[in-house]
Backbone as a chain_set.jsonl record, in Angstrom:
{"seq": "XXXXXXXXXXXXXXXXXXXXXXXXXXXXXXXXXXXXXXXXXXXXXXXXXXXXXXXXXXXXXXXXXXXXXXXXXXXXXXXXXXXXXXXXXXXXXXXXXXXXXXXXXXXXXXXXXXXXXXXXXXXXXXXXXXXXXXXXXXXXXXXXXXXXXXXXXXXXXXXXXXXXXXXXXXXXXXXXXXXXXXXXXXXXXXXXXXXX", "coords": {"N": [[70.292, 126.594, -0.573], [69.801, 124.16, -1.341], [71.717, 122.488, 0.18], [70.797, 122.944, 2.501], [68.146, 121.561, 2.535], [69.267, 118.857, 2.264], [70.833, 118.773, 4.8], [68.227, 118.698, 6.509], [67.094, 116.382, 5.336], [68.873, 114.448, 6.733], [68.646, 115.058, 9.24], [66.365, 114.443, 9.734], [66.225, 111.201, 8.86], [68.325, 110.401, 11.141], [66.89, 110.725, 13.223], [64.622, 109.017, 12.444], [66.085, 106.889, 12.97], [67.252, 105.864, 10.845], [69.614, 106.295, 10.088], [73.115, 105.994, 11.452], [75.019, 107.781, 12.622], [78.735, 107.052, 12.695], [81.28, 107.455, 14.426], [83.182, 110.447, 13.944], [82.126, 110.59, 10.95], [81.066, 113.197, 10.759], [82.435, 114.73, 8.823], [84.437, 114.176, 5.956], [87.487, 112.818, 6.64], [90.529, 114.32, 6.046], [93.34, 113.364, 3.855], [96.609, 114.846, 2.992], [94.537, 116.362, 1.396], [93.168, 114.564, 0.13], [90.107, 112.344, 0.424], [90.078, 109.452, 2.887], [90.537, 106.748, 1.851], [88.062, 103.676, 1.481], [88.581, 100.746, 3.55], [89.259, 97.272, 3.271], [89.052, 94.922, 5.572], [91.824, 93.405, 7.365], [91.368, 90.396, 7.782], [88.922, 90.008, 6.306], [90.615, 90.06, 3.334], [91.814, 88.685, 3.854], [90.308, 85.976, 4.344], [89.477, 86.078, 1.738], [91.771, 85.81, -0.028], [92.502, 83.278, 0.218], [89.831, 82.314, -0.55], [90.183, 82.927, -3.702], [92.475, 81.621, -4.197], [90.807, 78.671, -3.715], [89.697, 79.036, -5.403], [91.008, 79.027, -8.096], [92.086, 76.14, -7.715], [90.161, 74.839, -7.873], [89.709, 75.498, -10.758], [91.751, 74.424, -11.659], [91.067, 71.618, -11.001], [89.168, 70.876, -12.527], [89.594, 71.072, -14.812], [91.394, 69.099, -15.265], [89.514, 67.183, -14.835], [88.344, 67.368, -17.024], [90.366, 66.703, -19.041], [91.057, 64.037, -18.857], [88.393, 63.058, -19.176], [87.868, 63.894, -22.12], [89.94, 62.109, -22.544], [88.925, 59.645, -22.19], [87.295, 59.943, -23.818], [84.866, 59.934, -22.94], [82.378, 62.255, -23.778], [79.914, 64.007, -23.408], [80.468, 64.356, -20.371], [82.843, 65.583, -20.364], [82.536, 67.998, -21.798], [80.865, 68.963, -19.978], [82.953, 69.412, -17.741], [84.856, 70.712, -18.859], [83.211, 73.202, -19.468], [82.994, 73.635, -16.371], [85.072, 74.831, -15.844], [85.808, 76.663, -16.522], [83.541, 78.451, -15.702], [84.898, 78.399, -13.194], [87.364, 79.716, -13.297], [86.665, 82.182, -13.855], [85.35, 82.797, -10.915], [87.548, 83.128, -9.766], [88.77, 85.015, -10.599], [86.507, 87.675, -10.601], [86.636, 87.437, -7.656], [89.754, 88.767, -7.231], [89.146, 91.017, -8.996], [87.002, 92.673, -7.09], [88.881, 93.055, -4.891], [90.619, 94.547, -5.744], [89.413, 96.72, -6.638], [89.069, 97.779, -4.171], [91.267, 98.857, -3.718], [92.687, 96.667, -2.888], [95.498, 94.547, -3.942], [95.569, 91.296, -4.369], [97.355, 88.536, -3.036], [98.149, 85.072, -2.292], [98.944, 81.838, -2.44], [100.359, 79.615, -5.468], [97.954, 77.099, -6.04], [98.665, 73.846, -5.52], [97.906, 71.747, -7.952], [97.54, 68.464, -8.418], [96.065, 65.813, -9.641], [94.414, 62.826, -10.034], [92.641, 60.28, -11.16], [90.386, 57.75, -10.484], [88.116, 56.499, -12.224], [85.092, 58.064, -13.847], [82.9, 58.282, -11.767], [84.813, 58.698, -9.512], [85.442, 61.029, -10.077], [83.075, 62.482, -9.596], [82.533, 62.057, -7.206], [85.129, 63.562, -6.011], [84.966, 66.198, -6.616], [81.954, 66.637, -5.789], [82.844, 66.925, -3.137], [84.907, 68.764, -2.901], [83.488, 70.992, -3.426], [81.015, 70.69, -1.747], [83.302, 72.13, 0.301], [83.979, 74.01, -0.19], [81.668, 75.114, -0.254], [80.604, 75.084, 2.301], [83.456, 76.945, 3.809], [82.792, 79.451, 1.932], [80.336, 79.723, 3.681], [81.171, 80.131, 6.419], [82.702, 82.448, 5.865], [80.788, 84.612, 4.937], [79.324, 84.469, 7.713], [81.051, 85.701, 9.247], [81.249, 88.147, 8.529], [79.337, 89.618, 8.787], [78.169, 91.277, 10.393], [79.714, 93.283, 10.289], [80.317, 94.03, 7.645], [78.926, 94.831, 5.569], [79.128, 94.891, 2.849], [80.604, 93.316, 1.99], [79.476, 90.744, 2.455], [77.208, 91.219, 1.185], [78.284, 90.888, -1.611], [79.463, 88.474, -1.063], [76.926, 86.894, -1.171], [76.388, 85.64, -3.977], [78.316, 83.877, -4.118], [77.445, 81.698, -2.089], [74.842, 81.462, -3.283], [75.71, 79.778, -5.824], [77.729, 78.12, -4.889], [75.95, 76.288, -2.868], [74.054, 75.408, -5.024], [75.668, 74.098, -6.606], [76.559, 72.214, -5.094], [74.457, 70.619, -4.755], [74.002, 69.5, -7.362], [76.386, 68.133, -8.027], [75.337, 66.081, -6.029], [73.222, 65.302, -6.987], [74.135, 63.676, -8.845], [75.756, 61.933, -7.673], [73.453, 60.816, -6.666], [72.138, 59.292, -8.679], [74.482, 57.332, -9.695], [74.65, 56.099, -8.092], [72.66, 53.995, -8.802], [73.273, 52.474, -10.988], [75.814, 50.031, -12.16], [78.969, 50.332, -11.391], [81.594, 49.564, -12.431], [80.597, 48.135, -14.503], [81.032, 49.029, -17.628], [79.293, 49.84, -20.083], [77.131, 50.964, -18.413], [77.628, 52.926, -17.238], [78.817, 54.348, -19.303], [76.285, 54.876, -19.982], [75.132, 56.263, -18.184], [76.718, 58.283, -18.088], [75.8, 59.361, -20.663], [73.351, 60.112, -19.877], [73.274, 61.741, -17.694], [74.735, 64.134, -17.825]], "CA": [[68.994, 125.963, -0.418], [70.051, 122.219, -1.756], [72.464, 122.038, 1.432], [69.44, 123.014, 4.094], [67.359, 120.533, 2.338], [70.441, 117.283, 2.402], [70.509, 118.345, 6.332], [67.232, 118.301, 6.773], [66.494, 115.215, 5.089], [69.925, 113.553, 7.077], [68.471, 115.104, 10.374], [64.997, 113.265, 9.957], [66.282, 110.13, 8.939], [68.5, 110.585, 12.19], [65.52, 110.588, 14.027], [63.674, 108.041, 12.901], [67.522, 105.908, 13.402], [67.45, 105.191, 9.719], [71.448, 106.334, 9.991], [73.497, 105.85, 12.765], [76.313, 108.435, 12.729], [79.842, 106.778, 13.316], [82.412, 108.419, 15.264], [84.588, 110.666, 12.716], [81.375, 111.031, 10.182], [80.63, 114.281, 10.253], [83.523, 115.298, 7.74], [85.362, 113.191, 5.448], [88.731, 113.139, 6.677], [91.053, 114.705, 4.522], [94.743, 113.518, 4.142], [97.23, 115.385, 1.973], [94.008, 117.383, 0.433], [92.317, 113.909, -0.463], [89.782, 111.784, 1.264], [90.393, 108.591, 2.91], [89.681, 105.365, 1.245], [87.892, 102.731, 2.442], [89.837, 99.578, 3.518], [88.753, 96.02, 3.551], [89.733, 94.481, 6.986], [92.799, 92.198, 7.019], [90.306, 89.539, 8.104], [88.582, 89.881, 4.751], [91.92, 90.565, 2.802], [93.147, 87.103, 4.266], [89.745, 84.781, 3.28], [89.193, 86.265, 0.312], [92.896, 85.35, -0.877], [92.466, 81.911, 0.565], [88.901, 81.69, -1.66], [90.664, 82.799, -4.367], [93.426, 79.891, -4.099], [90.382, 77.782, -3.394], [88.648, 78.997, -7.005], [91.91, 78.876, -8.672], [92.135, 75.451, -7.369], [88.566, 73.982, -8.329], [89.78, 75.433, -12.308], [92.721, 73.241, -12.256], [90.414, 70.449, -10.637], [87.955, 71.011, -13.413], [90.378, 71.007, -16.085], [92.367, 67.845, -15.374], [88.487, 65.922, -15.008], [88.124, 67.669, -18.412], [91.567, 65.891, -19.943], [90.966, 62.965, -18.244], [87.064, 62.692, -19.772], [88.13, 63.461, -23.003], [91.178, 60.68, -23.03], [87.903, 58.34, -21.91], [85.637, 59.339, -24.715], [83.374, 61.13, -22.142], [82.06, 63.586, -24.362], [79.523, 65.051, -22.584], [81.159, 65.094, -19.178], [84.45, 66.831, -20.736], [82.253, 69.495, -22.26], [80.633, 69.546, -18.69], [84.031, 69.838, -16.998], [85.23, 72.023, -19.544], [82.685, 74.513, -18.929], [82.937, 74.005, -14.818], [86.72, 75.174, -15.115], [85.986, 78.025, -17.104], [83.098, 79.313, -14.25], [85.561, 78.516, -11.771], [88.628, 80.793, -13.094], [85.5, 83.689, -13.862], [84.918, 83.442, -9.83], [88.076, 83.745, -9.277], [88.749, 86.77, -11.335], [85.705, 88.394, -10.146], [86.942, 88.003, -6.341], [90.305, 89.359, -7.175], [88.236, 92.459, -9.306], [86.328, 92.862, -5.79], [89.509, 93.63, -4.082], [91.638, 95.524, -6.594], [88.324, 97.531, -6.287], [89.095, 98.777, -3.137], [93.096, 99.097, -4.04], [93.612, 95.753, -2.4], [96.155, 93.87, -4.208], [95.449, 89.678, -4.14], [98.158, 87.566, -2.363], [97.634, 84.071, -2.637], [99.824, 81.209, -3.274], [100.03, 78.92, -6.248], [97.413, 75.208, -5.322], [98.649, 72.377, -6.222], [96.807, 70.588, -8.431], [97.688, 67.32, -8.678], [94.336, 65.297, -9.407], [94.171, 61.672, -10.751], [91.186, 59.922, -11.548], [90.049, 56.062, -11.345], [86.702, 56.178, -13.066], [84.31, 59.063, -13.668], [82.312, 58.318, -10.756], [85.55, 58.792, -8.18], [85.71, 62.204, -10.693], [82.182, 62.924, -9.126], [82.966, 62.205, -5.891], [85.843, 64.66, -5.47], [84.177, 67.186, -7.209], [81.337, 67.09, -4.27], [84.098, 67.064, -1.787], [85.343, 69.971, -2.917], [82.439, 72.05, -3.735], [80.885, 71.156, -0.286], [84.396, 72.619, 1.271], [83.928, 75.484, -0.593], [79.739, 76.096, 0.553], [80.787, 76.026, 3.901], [84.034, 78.176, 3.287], [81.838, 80.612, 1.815], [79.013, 80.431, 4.506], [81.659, 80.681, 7.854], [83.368, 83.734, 5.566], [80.03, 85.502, 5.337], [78.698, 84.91, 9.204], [82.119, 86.237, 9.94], [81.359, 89.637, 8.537], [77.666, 89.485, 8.858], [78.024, 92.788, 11.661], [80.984, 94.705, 10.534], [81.106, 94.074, 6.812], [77.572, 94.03, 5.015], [79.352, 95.15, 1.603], [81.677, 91.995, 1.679], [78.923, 89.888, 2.932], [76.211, 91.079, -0.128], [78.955, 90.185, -2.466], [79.914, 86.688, -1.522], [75.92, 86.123, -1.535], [76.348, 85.104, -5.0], [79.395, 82.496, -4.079], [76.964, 81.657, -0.99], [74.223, 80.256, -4.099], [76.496, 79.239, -6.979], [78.155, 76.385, -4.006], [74.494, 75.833, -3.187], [73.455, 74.959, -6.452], [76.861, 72.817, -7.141], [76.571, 70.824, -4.01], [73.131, 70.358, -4.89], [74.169, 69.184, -8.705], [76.992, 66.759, -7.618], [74.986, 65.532, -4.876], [72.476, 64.613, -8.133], [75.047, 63.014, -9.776], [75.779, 61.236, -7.173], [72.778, 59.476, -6.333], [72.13, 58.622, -9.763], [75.774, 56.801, -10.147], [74.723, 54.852, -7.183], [71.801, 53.379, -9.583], [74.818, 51.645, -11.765], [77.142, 49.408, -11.565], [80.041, 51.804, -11.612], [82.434, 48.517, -12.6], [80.161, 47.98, -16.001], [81.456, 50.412, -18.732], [78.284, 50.302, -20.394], [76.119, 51.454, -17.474], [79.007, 54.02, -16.968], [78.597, 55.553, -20.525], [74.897, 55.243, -20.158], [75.068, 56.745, -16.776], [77.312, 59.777, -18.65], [74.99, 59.959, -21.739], [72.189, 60.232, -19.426], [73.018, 62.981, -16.633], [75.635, 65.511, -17.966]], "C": [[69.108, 124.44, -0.444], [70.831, 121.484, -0.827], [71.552, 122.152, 2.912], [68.705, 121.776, 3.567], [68.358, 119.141, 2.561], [70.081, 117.568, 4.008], [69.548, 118.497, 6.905], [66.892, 117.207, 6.618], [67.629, 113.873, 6.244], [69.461, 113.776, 8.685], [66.975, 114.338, 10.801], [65.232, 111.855, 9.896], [67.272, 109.697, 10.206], [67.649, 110.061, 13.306], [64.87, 109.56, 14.191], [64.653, 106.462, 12.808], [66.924, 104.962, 11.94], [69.09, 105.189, 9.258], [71.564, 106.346, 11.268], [74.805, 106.394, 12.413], [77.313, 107.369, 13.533], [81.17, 107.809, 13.927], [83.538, 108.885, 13.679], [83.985, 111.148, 11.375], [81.0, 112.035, 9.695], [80.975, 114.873, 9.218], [84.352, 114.119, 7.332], [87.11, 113.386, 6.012], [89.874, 113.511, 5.786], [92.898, 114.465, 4.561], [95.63, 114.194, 2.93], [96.395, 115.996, 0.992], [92.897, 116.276, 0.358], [91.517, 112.92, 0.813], [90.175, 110.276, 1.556], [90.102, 107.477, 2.668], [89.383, 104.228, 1.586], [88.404, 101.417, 2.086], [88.47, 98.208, 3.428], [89.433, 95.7, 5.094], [91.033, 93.221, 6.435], [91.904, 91.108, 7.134], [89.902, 89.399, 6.826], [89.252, 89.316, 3.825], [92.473, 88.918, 2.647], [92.011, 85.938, 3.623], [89.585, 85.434, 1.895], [90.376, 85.743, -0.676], [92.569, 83.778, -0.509], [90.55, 81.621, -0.453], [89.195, 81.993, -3.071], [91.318, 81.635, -4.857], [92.049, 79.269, -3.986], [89.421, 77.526, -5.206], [89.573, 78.573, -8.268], [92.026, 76.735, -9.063], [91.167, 74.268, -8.227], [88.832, 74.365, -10.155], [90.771, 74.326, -12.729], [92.246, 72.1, -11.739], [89.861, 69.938, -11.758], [88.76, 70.215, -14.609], [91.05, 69.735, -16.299], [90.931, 67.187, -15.557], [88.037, 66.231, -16.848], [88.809, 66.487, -19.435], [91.086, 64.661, -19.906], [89.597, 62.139, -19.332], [87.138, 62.546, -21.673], [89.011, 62.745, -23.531], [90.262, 59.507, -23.058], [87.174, 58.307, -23.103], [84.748, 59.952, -24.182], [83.072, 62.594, -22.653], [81.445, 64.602, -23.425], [79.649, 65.557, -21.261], [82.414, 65.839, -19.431], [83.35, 67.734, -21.484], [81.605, 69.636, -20.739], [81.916, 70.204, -17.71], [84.934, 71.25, -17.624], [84.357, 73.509, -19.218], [83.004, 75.126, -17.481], [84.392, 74.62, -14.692], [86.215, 76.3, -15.593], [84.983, 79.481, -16.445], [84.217, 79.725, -13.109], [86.832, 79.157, -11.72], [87.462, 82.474, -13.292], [85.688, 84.153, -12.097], [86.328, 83.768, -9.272], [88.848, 85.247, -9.322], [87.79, 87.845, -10.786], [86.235, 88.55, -8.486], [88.133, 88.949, -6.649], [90.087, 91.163, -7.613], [87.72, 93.246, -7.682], [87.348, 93.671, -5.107], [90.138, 94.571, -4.499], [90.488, 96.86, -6.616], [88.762, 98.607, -5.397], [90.193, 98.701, -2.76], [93.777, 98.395, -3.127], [94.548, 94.725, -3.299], [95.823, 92.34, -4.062], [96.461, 89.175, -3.946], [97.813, 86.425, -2.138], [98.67, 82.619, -3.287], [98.947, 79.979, -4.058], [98.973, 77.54, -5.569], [98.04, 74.464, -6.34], [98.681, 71.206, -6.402], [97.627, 69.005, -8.27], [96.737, 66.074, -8.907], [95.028, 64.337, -10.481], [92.65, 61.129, -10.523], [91.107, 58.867, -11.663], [89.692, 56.082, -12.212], [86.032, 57.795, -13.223], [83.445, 59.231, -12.653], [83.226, 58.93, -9.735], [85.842, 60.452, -9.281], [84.19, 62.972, -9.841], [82.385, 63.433, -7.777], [83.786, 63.218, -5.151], [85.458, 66.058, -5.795], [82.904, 67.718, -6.235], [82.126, 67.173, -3.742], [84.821, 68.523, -1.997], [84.928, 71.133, -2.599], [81.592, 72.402, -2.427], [81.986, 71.828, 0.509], [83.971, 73.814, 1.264], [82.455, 76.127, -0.093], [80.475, 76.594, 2.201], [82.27, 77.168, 4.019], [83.178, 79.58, 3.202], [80.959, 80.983, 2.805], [79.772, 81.009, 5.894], [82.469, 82.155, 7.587], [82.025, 84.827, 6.007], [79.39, 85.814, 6.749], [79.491, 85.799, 9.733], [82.482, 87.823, 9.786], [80.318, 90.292, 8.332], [77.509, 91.565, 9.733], [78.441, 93.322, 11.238], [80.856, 95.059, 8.922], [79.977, 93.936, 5.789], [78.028, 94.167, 3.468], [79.822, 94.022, 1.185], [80.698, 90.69, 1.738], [78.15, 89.931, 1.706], [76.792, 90.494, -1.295], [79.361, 89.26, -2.363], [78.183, 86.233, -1.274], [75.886, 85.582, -2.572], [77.104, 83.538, -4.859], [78.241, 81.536, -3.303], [75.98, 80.225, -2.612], [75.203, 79.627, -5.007], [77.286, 77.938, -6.005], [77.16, 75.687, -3.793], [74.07, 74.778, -4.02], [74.384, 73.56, -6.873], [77.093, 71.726, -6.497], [75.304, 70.243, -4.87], [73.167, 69.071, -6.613], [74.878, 67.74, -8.548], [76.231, 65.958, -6.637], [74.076, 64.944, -6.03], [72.652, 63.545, -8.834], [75.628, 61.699, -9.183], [74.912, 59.794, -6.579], [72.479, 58.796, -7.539], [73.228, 57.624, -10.332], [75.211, 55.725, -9.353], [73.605, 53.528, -8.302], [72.922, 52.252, -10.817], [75.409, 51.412, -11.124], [77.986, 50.224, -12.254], [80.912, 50.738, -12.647], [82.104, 48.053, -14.389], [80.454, 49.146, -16.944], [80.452, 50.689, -19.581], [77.189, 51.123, -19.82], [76.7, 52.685, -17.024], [78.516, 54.976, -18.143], [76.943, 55.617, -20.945], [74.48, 56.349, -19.317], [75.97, 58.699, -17.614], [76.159, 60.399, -19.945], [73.58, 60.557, -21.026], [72.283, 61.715, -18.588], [73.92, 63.977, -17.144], [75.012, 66.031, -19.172]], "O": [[68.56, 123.67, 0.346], [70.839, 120.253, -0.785], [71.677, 121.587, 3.999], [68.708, 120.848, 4.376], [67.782, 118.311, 3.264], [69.246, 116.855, 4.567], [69.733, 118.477, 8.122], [66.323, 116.68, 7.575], [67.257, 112.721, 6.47], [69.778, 112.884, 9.472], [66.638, 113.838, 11.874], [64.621, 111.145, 10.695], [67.119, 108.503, 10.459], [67.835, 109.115, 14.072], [64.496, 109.048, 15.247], [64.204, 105.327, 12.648], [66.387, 103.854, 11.919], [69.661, 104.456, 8.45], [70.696, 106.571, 12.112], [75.675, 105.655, 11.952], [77.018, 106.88, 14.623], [81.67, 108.847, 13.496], [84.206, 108.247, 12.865], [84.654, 111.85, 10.617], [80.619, 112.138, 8.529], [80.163, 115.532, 8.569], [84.846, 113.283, 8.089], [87.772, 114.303, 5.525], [90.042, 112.868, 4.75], [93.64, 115.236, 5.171], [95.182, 113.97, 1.805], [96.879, 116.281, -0.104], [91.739, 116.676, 0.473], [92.055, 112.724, 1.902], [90.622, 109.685, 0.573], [89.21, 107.031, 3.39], [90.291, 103.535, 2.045], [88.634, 100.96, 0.966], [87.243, 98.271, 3.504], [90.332, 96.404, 5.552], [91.061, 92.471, 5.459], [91.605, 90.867, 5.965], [90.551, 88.614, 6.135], [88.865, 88.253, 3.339], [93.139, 88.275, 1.836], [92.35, 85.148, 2.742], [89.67, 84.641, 0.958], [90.154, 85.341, -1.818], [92.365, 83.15, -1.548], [90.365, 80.506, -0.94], [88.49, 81.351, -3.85], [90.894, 80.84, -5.695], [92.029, 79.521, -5.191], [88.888, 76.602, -5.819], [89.138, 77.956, -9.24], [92.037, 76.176, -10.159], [91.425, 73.273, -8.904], [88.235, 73.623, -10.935], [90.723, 73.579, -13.706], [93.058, 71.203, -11.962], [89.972, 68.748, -12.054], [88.563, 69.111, -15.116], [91.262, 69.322, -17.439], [90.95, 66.476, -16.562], [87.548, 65.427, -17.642], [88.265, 65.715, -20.225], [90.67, 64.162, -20.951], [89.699, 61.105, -19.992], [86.717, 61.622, -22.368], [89.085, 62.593, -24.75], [90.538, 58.504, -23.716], [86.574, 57.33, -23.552], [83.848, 60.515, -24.805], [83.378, 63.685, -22.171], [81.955, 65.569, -22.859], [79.24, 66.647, -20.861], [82.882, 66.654, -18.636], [84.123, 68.616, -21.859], [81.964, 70.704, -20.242], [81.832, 71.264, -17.088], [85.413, 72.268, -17.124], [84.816, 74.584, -18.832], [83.205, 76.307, -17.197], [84.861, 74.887, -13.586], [86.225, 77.155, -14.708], [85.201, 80.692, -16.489], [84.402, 80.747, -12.449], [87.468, 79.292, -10.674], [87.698, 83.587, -12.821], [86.016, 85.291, -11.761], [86.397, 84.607, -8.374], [89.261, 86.103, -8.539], [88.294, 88.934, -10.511], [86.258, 89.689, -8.02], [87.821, 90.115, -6.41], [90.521, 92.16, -7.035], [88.173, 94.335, -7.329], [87.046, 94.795, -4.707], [90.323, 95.538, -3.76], [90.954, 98.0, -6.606], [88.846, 99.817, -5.606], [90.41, 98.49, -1.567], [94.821, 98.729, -2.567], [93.924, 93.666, -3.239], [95.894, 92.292, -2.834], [97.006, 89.222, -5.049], [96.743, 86.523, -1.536], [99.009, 82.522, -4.466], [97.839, 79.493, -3.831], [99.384, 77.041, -4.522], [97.965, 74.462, -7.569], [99.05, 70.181, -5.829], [98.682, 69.165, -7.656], [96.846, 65.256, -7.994], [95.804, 64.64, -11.387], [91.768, 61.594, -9.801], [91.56, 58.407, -12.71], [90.358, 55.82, -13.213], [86.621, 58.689, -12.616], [83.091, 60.399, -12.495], [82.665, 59.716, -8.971], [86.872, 60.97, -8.85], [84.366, 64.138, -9.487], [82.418, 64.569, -7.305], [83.473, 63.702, -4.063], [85.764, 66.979, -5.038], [82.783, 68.904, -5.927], [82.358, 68.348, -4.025], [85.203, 69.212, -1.051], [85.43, 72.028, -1.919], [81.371, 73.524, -1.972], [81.562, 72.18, 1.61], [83.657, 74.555, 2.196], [82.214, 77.264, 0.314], [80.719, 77.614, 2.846], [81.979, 78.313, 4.364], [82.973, 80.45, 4.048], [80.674, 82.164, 3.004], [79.339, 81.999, 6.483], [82.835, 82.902, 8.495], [82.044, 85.606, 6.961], [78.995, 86.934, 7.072], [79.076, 86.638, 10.532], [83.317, 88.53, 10.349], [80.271, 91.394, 7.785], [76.872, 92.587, 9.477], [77.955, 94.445, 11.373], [81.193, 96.204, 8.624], [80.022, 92.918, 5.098], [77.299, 93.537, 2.701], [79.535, 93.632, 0.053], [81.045, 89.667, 1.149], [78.207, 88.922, 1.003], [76.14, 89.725, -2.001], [79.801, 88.752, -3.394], [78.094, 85.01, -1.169], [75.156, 84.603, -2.419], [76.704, 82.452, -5.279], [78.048, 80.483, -3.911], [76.189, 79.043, -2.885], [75.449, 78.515, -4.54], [77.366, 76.823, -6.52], [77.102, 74.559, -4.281], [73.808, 73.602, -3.768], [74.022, 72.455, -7.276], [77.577, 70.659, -6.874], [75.493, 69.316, -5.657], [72.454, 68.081, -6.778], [74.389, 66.632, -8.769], [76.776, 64.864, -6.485], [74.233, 63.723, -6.015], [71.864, 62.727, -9.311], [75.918, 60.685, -9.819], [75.204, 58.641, -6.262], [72.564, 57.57, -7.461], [72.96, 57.072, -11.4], [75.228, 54.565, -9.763], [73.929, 52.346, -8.418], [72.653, 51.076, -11.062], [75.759, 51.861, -10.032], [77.845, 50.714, -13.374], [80.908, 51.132, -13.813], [82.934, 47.755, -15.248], [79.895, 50.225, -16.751], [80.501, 51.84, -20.014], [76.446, 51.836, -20.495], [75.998, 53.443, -16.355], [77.97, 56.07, -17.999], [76.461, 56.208, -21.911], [73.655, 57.206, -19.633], [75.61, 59.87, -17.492], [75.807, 61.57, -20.089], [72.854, 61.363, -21.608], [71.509, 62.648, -18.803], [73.626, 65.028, -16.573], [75.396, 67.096, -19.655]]}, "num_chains": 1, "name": "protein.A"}
């Protein structure tokens, strides 16, 4: 009775092309007894390791403006930077979770960091530069699997806001620096006591 009712309900929504049978659907394919598991595309496989490296990347960015802030005295931008590294090894943990998910392995080589720092302002600066790389990154990954790939695509909606938001933050930070003289160290640690 509970199997007439499933293909009934699978032959109406049929109908009114709420599913769209793919070639091969009817039956799970069965290899060696078990069914077959679904892949990510190499395509995927390949940005997703390359936004990995790119999250990896932005923690050891984070982390050196961290050192750096607290060798200055910049309290509250080294607890800001301190926190932004410790988002930015989360996202990359969470992408690699994503793939190991679907018994892809992460490949990915080491970035490296190498980050110096004039001032805290030229710490701003690269910090947008980055973060915008990474929005658009994220947005030409998701158009790119917009058709084929809506599972891969719902899950980097999150990356999609969280760059959003961070452009949006440094870009804050930015115009407010311009308001100071960067060159005055008082207007500098007013300029830090004030926005972070």
């Amino acid at each position: 009775m509970e199997d007439k009712i499933k293909k009934t309900v699978f032959e109406e929504a049929k109908k009114r092309g709420l599913f769209v049978e793919q070639e091969g659907e009817e039956d799970v394919e069965k290899v060696s007894g078990e069914p077959n598991l679904y892949k990510l595309s190499d395509k995927v496989v390949s940005f997703l390791n390359a936004r990995i490296k790119d999250e990896y990347y932005a923690h050891y960015l984070y982390r050196a403006a961290a050192n750096w802030c607290h060798d200055m005295n910049y309290k509250k931008a080294a607890a800001f930077f301190d926190a932004d590294a410790i988002k930015e090894l989360e996202h990359a943990q969470d992408i690699e979770k994503y793939m190991t998910d679907f018994n892809i392995l992460p490949t990915f080589s080491k970035p490296e960091p190498n980050h110096k720092f004039d001032n805290l302002v030229d710490i701003i600066y690269k910090a947008y530069e980055f973060e915008l790389y990474l929005m658009k990154a994220y947005n030409k990954d998701s158009a790119s699997v917009l058709t084929e790939d809506l599972t891969t695509f719902d899950f980097l909606q999150k990356y999609r806001e969280i760059q959003k938001e961070s452009v949006i933050e440094f870009n804050d930070l930015i115009n407010a620096s311009n308001l100071i003289n960067k060159n005055n160290k008082f207007e500098v640690l007013y300029f830090e006591n004030t926005y972070f």
